[in-house]
C-alpha positions, 0 to 999 in steps of 0.5 A: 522520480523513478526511472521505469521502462516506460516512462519517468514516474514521481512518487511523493508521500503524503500524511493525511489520515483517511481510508483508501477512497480518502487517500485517492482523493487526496492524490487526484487533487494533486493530478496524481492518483495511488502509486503501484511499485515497479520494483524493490528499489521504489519500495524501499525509497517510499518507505524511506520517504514514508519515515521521514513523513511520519517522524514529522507527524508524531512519530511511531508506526504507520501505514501508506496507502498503495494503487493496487486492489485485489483480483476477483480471482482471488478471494482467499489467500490459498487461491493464489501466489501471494504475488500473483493476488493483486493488480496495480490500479495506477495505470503505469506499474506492471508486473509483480517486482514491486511487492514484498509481503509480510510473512503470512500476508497477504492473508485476505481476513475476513472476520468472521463477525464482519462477514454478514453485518459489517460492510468491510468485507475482506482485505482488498487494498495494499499497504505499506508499512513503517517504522517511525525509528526501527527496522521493525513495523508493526505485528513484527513485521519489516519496516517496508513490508506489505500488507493486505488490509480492509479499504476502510481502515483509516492509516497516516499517510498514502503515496501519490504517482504521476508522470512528469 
């Protein structure tokens, strides 16, 4: 349980490997939907938690699904701060200390052949990720860090939040 100005907050992380609507479902059938991140210290006991989830469940790397979506306002990553490209959907989180990119993220790729035939889009949903055994996650980056990705990526794990 996280101790946030307004009000307690219970973050759990769960494996399930699905999409984003996928792992919003899985929350709301725990009375709970996708957690935002208030700050560095939430951050890094989801990925603490995360690794212990998927060192339960194969190992290796992997993603958690995080409640934050894309603004409108910014389509491309040079259209804002990288801080400044989403909102948090889950109701309660607010402000920008929770996130912590990746180097180059969040990049908002569209592939270029998924443009006009493949309804995927751009990457509007956030990820976390993790390292199974290593302070190192996948592409290089810092277990922990974040990433923008397509909501219909299918990843290992999500993390639930709700009030007490």
């Amino acid at each position: 349980m996280f101790n946030r100005a307004q009000g307690s907050w219970c973050v759990k992380v769960f494996y399930g490997p699905g999409t984003q609507a996928a792992a919003l479902q899985g929350c709301q059938s725990q009375q709970a939907t996708l957690t935002g991140v208030q700050d560095n210290t939430e951050r890094l006991a989801i990925a603490a938690a995360a690794r212990l989830v998927i060192n339960q469940n194969g190992g290796g790397q992997g993603d958690v699904w995080l409640g934050a979506t894309r603004k409108p306002t910014c389509p491309v990553a040079s259209s804002c701060n990288g801080l400044l490209t989403f909102d948090w959907t889950d109701g309660t989180t607010t402000g920008i200390a929770g996130f912590k990119f990746a180097p180059t993220e969040p990049n908002g790729i569209i592939y270029p052949n998924w443009h006009n035939s493949n309804p995927w889009g751009q990457q509007n949903c956030l990820v976390e990720l993790i390292s199974g055994n290593s302070e190192v996650a996948k592409f290089g980056y810092a277990h922990g860090d974040m990433d923008d990705q397509h909501c219909q990526n299918t990843f290992r794990m999500y993390a639930c939040g709700k009030k007490p």
